[in-house]
C-alpha positions in Angstrom: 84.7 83.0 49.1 86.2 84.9 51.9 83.9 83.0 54.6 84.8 79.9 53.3 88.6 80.4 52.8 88.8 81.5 56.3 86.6 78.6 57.8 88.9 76.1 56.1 91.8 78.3 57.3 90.4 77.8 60.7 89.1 74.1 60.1 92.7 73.8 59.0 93.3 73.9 62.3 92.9 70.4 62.4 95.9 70.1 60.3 99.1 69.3 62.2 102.3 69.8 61.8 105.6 69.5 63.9 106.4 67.5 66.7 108.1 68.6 70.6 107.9 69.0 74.1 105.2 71.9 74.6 105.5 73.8 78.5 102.4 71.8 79.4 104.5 68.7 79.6 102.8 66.9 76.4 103.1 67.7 72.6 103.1 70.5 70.4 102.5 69.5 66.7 103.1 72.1 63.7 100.7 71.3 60.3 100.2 73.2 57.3 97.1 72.8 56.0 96.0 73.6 51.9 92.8 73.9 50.8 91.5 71.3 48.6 88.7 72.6 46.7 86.9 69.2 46.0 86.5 68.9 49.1 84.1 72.3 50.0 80.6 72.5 49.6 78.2 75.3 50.6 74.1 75.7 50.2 72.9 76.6 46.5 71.2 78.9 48.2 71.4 82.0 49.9 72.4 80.6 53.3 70.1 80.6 56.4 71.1 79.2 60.0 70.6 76.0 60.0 72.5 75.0 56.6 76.1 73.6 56.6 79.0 74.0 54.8 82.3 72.0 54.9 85.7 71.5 53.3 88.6 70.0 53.6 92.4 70.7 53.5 95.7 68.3 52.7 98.1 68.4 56.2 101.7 68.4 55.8 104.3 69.2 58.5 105.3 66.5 61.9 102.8 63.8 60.5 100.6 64.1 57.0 97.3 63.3 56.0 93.6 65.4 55.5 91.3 67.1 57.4 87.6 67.6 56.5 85.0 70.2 59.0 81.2 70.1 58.3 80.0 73.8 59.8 76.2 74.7 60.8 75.4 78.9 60.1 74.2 79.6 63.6 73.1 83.2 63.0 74.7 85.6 65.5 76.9 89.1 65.4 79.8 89.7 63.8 83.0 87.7 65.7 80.9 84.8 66.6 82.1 82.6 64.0 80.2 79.2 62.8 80.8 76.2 65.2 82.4 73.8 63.2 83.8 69.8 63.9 86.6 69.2 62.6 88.2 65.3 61.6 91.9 65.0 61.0 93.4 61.8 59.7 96.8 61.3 59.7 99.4 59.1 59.2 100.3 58.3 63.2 96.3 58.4 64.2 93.1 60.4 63.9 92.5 64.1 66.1 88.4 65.6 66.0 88.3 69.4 67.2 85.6 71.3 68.1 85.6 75.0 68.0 83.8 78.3 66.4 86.0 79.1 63.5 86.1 83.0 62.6 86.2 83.7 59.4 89.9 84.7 59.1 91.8 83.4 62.0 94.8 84.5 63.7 95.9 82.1 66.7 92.0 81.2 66.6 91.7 78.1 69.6 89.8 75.2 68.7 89.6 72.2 71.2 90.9 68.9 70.8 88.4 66.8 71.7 89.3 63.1 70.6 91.8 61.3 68.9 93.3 57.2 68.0 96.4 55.6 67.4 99.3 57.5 68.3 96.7 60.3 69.1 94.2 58.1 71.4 92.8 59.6 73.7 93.8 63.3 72.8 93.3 66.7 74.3 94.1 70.0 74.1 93.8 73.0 72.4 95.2 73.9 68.2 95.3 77.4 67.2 94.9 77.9 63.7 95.9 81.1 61.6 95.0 81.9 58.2 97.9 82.9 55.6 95.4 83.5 52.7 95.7 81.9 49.1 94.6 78.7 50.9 97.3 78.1 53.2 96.5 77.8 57.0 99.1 76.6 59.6 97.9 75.0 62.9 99.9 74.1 66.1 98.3 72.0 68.3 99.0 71.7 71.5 97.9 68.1 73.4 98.4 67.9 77.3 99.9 64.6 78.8 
């Protein structure tokens, strides 16, 4: 369970939270993101590169929704993590990240790659760090 708590710590990322004026000019949001078990699923198998996995997380903090990643097992070394996208749906709009998601993350970045509605248009960067039990927050930084 470690690899996936982490990933949806990570994939959390996509999980916002509060609203302000970040020093790039644009907006910095803070999210909480909580793992929602019915929402992960992982090969029946023992896993090979190639396979996916995904979950998916309940956002709380400057605006509120879900966030679900679908991740592909590339193989690699240890620190590579597993390159994961990343859809959040809020209440104000929609952000999709990008990013390879360690498997516990501490200020991991993840891009911003997309967004609609009060989002449209985004870009930026979220970093995302794992609090264990579940419990990710992510700030998300979108430039102007």
């Amino acid at each position: 369970m470690g690899l996936s708590a982490g990933v949806a710590a990570a994939a959390t990322a996509a999980v916002l939270a509060s609203g302000g004026a970040a020093q790039t000019g644009g907006t910095e949001l803070h999210l909480t993101a909580t793992s929602q078990k019915s929402a992960e699923f992982f090969p029946k198998r023992k896993p090979h590169p190639g396979d996916q996995l995904g979950f998916g997380d309940k956002v709380q903090g400057d605006d509120t929704g879900i966030d679900r990643a679908v991740c592909t097992l590339a193989g690699g070394g240890p620190g590579g993590g597993l390159p994961c996208t990343v859809w959040v749906k809020l209440s104000k709009g929609t952000l999709q990240l990008q990013g390879m998601l360690p498997e516990k993350s501490h200020n991991a970045p993840i891009a911003v790659v997309g967004g609609t509605g009060a989002y449209n248009g985004a870009r930026g960067t979220a970093f995302a760090t794992d609090h264990g039990k579940g419990k990710t927050t992510i700030v998300v930084d979108l430039l102007p």
